[in-house]
N, C-alpha and C positions, 0 to 999 in steps of 0.2 A: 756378242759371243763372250763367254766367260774365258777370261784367262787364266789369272790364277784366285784357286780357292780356298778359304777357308773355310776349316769342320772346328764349330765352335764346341768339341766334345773332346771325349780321352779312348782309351780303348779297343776292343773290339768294334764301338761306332766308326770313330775314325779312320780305322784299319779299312774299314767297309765302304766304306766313300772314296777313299784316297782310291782303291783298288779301278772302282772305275772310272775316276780320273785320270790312271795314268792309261787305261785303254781309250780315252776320248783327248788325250794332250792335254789335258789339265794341269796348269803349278799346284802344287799342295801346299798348304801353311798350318800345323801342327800348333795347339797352345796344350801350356803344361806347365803345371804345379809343381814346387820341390820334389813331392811324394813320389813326381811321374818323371823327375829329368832323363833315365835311363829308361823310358818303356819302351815298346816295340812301336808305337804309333808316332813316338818322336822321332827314330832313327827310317823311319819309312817315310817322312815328308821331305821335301823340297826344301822347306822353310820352317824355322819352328822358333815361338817366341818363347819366354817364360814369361807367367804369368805371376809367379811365386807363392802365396799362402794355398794351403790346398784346398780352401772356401773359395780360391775364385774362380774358378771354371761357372761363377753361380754371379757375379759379378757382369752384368752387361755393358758399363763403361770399362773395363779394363778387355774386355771382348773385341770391341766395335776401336780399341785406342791399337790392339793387337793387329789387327785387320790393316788399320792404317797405316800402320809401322813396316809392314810386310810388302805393302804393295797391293793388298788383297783386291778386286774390284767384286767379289761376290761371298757370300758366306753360305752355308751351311750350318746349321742346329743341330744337325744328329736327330736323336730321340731321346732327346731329353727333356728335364722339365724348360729347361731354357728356349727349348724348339713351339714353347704354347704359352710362352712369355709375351705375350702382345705389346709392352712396350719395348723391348730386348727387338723384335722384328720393329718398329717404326726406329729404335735409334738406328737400325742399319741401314733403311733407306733414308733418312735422314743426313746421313754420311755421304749419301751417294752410293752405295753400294748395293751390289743382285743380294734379294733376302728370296732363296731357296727353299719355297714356303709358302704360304698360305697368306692373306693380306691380314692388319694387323685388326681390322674388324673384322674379319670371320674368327680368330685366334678367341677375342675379346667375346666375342657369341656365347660362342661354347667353351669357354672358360668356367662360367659358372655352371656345374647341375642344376641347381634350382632353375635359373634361367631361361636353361637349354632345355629342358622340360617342360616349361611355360613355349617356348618356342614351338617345339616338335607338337604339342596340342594343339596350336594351330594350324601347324601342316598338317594335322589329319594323322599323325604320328604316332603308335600306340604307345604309352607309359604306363609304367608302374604309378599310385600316385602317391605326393609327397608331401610332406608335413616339415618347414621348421622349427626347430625345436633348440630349447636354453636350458638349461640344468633351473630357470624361475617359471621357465610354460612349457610346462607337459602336458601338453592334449590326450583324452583318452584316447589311446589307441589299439589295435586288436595285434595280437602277438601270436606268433615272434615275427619280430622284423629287424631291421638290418640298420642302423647309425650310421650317416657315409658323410664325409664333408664333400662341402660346394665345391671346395675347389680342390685341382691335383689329379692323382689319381694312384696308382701303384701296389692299392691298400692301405692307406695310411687314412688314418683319420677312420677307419671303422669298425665295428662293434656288431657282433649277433646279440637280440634280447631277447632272451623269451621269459622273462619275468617281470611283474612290472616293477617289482622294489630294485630288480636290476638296472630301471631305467635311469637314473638319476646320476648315478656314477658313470655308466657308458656313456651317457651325453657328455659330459663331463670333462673324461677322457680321453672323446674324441674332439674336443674342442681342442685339446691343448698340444695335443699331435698336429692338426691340421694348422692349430697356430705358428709351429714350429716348423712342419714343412712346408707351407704354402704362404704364410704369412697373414691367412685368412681362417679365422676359426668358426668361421659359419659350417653348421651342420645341418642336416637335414633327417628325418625317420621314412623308412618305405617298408611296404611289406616284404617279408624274407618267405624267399620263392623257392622253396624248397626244393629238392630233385630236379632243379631246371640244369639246363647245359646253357654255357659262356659263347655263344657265336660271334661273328665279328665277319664283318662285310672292307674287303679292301675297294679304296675308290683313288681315282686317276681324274684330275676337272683340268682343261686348259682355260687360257683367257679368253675361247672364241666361242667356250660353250657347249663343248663337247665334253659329256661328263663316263667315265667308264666306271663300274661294277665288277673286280674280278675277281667274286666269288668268294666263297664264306671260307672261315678259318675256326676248325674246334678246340677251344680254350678253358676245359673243363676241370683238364688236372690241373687242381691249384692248392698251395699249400700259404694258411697264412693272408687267402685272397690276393694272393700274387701266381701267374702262369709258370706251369713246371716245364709241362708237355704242349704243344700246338700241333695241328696235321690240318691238311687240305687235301680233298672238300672234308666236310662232319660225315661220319659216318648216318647221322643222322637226319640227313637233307634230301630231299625228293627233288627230282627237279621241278617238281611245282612249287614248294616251299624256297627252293633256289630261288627262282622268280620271283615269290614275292620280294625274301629278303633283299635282294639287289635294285629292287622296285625301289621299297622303301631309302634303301642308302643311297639312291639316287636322287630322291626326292627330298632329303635331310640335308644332303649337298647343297641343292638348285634354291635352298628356301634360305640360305644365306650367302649363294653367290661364292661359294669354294673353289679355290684354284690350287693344286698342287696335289700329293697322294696325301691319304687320310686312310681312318680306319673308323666307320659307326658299330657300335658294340651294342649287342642285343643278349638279352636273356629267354633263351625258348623252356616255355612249360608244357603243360598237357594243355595248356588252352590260349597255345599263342606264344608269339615273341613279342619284346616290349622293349624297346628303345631306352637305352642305359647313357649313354653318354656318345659323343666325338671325340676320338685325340687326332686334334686337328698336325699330326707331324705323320710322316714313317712308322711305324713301329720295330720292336724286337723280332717279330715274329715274322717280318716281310719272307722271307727265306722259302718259306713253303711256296707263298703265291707264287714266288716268280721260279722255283720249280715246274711247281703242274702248270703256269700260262707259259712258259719261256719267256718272260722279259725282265730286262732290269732295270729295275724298280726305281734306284735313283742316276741308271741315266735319266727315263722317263723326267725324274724330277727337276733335271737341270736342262732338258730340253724348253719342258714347260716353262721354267724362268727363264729360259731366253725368249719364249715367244714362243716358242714351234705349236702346231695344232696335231691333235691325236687322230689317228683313223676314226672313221664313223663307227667302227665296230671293234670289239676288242675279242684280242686271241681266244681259241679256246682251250678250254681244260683239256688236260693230259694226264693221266697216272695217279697216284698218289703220296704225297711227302709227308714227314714227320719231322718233328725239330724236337731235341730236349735240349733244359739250360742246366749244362754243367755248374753248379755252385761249389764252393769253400764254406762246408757247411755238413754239421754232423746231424742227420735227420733224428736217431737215437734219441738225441741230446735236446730235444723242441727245435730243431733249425739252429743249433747254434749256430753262427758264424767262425771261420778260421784264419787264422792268418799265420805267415810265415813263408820258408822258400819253398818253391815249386822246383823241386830236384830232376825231376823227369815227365815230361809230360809226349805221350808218344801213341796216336789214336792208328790204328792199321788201315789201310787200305782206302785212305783218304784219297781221292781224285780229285777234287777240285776246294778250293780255297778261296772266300768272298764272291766268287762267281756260279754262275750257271755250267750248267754242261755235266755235272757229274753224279754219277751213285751217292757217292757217300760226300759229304762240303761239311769243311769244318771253318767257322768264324770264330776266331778268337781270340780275344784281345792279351795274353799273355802268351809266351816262352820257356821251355827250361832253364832253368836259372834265375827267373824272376823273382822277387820279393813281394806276395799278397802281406798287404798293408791294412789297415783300421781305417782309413780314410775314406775309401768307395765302396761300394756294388762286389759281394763276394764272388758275382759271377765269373766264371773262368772263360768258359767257349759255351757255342750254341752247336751242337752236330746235329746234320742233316740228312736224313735220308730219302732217296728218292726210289720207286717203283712201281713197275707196270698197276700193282694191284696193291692194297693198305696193309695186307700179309705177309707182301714179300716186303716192303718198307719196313714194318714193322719187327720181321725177324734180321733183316739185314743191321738195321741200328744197333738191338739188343745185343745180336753175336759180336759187334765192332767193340761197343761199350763196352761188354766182361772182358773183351781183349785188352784195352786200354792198358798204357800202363803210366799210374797216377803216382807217383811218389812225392812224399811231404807233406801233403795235406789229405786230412779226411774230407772225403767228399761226398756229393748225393748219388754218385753213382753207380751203388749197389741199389739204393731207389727205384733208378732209373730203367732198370735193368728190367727187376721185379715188374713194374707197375708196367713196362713193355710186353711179359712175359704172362701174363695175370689173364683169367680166361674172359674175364669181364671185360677188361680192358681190349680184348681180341675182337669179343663177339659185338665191340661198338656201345657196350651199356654203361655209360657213364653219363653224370655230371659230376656238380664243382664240390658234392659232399663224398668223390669218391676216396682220396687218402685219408679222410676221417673214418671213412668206411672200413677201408683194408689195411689189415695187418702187412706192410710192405717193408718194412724198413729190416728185417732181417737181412746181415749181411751174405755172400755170394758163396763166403768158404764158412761149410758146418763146423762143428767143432774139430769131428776126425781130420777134416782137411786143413784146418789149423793145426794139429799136429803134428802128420805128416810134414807140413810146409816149417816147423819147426825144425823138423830132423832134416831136411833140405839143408836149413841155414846156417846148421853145425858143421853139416857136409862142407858147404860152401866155405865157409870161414877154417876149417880146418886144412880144406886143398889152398884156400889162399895163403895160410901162414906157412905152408910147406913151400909154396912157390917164392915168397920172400924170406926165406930162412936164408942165413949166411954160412950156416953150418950143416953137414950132411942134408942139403937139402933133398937131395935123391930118397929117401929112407922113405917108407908107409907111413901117415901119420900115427902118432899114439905108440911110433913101436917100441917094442922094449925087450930085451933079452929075456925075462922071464914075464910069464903073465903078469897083471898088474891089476889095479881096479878100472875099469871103463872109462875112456872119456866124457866129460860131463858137458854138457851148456845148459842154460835155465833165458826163457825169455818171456819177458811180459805182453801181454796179449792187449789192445783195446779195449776188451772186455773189463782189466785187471788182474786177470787169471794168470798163473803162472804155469807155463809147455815148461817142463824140463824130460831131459834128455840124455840119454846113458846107452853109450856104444865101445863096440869094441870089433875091432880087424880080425877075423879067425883064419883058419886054415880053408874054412867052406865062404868065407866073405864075410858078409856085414852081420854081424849079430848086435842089434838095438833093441832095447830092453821093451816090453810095453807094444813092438813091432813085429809081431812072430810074419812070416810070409812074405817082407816086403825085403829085398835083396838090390843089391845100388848095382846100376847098370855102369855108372860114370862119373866121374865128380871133379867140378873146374871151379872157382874163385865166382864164376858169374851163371855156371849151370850145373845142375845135378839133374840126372835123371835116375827115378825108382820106378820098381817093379812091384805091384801088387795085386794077388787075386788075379794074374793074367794078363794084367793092364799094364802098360811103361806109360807114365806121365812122365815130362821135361818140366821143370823149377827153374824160372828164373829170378836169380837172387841179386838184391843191388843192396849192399852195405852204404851207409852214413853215419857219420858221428851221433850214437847212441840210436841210430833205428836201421830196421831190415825192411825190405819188401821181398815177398817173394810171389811172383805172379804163376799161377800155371791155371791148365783146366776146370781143376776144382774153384777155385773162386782167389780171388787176389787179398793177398795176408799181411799184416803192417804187426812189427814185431820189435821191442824195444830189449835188447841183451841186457842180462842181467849179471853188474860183476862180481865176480868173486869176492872180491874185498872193497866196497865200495868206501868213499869219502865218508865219513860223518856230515847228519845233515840236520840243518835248522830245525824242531819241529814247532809245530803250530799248535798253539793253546786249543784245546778240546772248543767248540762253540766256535772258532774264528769265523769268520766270511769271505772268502777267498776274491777276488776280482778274477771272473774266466778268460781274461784276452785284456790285451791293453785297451785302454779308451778314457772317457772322460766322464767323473761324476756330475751328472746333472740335478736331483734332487737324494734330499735325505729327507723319508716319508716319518721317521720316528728321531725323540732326543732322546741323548742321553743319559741313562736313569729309568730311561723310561720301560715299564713290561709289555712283552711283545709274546705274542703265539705262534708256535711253529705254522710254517707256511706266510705267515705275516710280512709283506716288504716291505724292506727296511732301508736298500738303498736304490737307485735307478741309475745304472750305470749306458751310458751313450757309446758305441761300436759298431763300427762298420752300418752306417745307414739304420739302425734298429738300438731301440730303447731296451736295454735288460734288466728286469726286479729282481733283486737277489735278495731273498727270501731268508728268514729266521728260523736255523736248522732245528730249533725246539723251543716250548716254550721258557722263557728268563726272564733276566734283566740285563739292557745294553747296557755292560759294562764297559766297553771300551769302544770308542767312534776315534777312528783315524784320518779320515779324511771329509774335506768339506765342498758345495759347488762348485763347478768348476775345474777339481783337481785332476790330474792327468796322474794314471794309475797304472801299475804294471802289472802285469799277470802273474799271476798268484799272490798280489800282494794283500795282505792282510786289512781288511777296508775296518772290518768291527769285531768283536767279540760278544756274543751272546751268554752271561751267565747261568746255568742250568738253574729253574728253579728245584729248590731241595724237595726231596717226596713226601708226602705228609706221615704222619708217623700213625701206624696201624690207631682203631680206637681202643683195645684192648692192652695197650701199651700200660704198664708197670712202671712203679720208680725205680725196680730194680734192673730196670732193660739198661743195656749201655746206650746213650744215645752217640750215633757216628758224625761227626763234622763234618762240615760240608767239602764234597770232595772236588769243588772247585773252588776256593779263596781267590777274592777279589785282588791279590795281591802278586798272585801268578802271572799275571798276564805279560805281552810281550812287551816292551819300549816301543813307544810309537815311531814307524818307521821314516825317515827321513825321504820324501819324493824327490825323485832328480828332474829337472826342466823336463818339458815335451821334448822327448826326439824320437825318430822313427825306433823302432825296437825290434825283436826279430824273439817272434812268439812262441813258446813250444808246445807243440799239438796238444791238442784236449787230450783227459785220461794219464795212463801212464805213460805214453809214448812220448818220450824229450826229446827236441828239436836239434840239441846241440851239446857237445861232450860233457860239460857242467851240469846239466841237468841230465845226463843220462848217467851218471857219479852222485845223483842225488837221487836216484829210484831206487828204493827199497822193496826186497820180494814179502814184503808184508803190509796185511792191511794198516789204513794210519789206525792209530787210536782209537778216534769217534769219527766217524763218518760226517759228512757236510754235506746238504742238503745239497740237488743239482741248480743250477740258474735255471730261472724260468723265463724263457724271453714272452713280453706281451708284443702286442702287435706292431709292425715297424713303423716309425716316424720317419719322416725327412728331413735331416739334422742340416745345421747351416754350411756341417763336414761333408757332408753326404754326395755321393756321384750326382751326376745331374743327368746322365745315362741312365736311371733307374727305372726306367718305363715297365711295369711287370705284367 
């Protein structure tokens, strides 16, 4: 019997495990990095080591030295890359210790694609087929097809071709990803299976032989070739095709002697499904299966490690679930990544939490008041929904999600909302090219409803200064013995639009300029309700140093005050290159001197789990390179400077023309700035929206100068920073 366990992860994983620990009397032993000393998964264990650098959650001697230290007799992986580490599983039974898990040759099996695809051929297995390949042997091959590395999985390490002069760099590329996350830079080319859907078969093996199938999971929505959206069953599974597929995952099990839950991944076309790979751990996405079977997944799994045997037959399906992954993360933006504090995080009508039993289950590995950092996984929660039929799940999540209310970070979950709401997505017709497909990223509030939600936020802010006045605080706002000019407020929008706003108290009520019809019902520090065209909406507004939120009906509005008299503020040499988010230069693609074309990358900046190219906002000459490998960078800090090249001068040009200088001299530029050592930072939201009073004393209601080109993030890597949670 296990007594006390260790969860060799951080998070939301942690959180997940621990949970049915303590309903089975489990000890919990929590490990955690500097980054994580205050998370929610330390203060919910029993036991909690530090591990110290935030690389080592990826370290399996300081893992297995934690375990020992604690008293651990058993471990836990999570689902992470650590949980399909086959020597990280032998140091633990080596120790002496329960590896809750898989044995470390099955892990070692299907570790490699390539491999595991020579394997699965011999079971009779259908695959795609596949070709290694080096940036020196390019085989001719028929396009388009897909670059994936051997090892990992997540997205990393891959590439679409459909040209073949494109082939040589993608291989390339994806070598040096997969180097970097996996440690293994072997790649491999398959055909790219166009309009196919992502299914995925859950399996349960004890050590006696009994192996269970419970049912497929659709893993279509993906952005980046990482899962947004999951549900169970596919809307597109018969129960004959049911059968096969859980035939097959059975048979993919039994042909390497698997023990534990696993997940075999398939890709269905018009002419079949084809066996993609094993992740021999848990996954992210358990959630739905043990919705619609009723069971949990990792007791199941700690049963198994004790010995216990499974019934001859496994439960049956029930209902239908849905899961989306809340991220830190601006879809607009190519997926940036976000970081900073999470002011308020507050999902309605949540029922249950890591467990079964309920409508709506939220798992999530942060809190309000936490700090989203550079170091991991921008995921925030997974929310779940559960019901009788894929319709009523499906509008139950959506209506939850626009309720949410998210404050501090931009997030995907205007996204999410959409892509729930979307008729395609309803009527079940999807696969994995469907976010490429649709136009979804539009946010929830149109513009009018951003205005509106403006003139809320004046409301609000004006009842609050009445309420903390020291003087006549009884009096109307704005009053004044004789008429006077309107109150004002002006605020910046995400967008970078500027709401401004001009009101005045009358004798019939609210007169707002730009507002004819809409009349204020009420007005408090933290709610305002208006009346418009017939309709009362309720506003609710939550002020922070230099940002607003105000959530109502119409869609949820992130608003950054504009001051009256702001700070004076640094500006940036026309051409700079801004760093979007803290993190760490990894390569510089061009020297300095050297001419560069707009769109050309010039530096490769490392954040949060993903590689960002930040691109040459026109074409020049790098006149100014500030930083070098390696360096630890702050957001917004000046990395280069791009000289504009001069324009060439008409051909019908005269000696008498004036000719004009060049309107960027190399001599302008800014003093290279001084980096301060690595230490955590606390980031201010992408756009105009500042995080923190200093920077909201540095937004200005005008555009800068010259515009800078956006980050363009390429596909993510698994940095040696990187969560080890990252299963996508």
């Amino acid at each position: 019997m296990i007594r006390r366990l260790l969860v060799a992860n951080r998070g939301e994983i942690a959180r997940r495990v621990f949970r049915t620990c303590r309903e089975l009397g489990v000890e919990t032993v929590a490990v955690y990095s500097d980054a994580d000393a205050s998370a929610p998964h330390v203060a919910e264990a029993d036991h909690a080591v530090r591990l110290g650098d935030p690389r080592a959650y990826l370290d399996p001697e300081r893992i297995v030295e934690a375990a020992r230290r604690s008293g651990a007799d058993a471990v836990h992986p999570g689902y992470g890359f650590l949980s399909e580490n086959a020597p990280f599983a032998q140091a633990v039974l080596e120790a002496g210790l329960t590896w809750v898990g898989p044995a470390p040759e099955a892990i070692a099996a299907m570790g490699s694609k390539i491999e595991a695809k020579a394997m699965m051929i011999e079971a009779g297995v259908p695959v795609l087929a596949g070709v290694t390949v080096t940036p020196d042997e390019l085989p001719a091959l028929d396009l388009p097809l897909l670059v994936k590395a051997s090892a990992g999985g997540g997205g990393r390490g891959m590439r679409v071709v459909r040209d073949a002069a494109e082939l040589p760099a993608a291989v390339e590329s994806a070598q040096r990803e997969a180097l970097a996350a996996f440690g293994d830079g072997t790649v491999f080319a398959e055909p790219l299976l166009e309009g196919a859907r992502h299914i995925e078969v859950q399996i349960l093996a004890d050590s006696h032989g009994t192996v269970w199938a419970l049912g497929e999971r659709e893993c279509s929505i993906q952005r980046r070739h990482q899962k947004v959206i999951e549900e169970a069953p596919s809307p597109a599974v018969s129960p004959e095709l049911r059968r096969e597929l859980c035939d097959t995952a059975i048979r993919v099990a039994k042909a390497i002697g698997y023990v534990g839950a696993g997940t075999v991944e398939f890709l269905l076309g018009e002419n079949g499904f084809f066996f993609l790979e094993m992740n021999t751990r848990l996954q992210v996405e358990h959630p739905v299966t043990e919705c619609v079977y009723g069971v949990d997944l990792v007791r199941l799994q700690l049963e198994i490690a004790e010995g216990a045997q499974l019934a001859g037959l496994p439960p049956s399906p029930v209902g239908h679930a849905i899961e989306v992954r809340l991220y830190a993360e601006d879809p607009a933006r190519g997926w940036l990544p976000q970081s900073g504090v999470l002011h308020r995080f507050d999902v309605p009508e949540v029922d249950a939490e890591f467990r079964l039993g309920g409508r709506l289950r939220l798992d999530s590995g942060v809190v309000a008041g936490d700090e989203v950092g550079v170091h991991y996984d921008p995921m925030l929660a997974k929310i779940i929904s559960y019901g009788e039929t894929r319709a009523e799940a499906a509008r139950r999540l959506a209506s939850a999600l626009a309720r949410t209310k998210i404050h501090g970070l931009t997030t995907n979950r205007d996204l999410l909302v959409s892509v729930l709401r979307h008729p395609d997505f309803l009527s079940g017709a999807l696969d994995t090219g469907f976010l490429d497909r649709n136009a979804v990223t539009a946010p929830l509030a149109d513009a009018e409803a951003v205005r509106i939600s403006g003139l809320a936020a004046a409301l609000a802010q004006a009842s609050a200064n009445r309420v903390a006045a020291r003087v006549l605080g009884g009096l109307p706002s704005g009053w004044r013995n004789v008429a006077s000019r309107p109150q004002s407020a002006a605020f910046l929008t995400e967008g970078g639009e500027t709401v401004e706003i001009a009101y005045r108290f009358t004798r019939g009520g609210l007169a707002a300029e730009g507002f004819d019809g809409v009349t204020l019902v009420s007005a408090a520090p933290g709610r305002v309700v208006l009346e418009s065209g017939g309709l009362r909406h309720a506003f609710d507004v939550a002020a922070y140093p230099g940002l607003v939120h105000v959530d109502s009906p119409l869609g949820p509005v992130r608003l950054a005050p504009v001051e009256r008299l702001p700070e004076p503020v640094e500006q940036v040499v026309p051409g700079s290159l801004l760093a979007p988010m803290p993190g760490t230069v990894l390569r510089i693609e061009v020297e300095q001197g050297d001419t560069v074309t707009a769109g050309q990358p010039v530096i490769v900046l490392e954040a949060m789990k993903m590689e960002h190219r930040i691109v040459s906002s026109a074409s020049g000459r790098l006149s100014v390179l500030n930083v070098a490998p390696g360096r630890q960078v702050e957001a917004g800090a000046v990395l280069a400077v791009i000289e504009e090249a001069a324009e060439q001068a008409p051909a019908d040009l005269t000696p008498t023309d004036p000719v004009l200088p060049d309107p960027t001299p190399t001599d302008s530029v800014l003093p290279d700035p001084v980096f301060p050592e690595p230490v955590p930072v606390e980031q201010a939201p992408p756009g105009p929206v500042p995080a923190d009073p200093a920077a909201a004393e540095a937004v200005e209601p005008v555009e800068p100068a010259e515009p800078v080109e956006a980050v363009k993030p390429v596909q993510p890597v698994e940095s040696p920073v990187a969560e080890p949670a990252g299963e996508q």
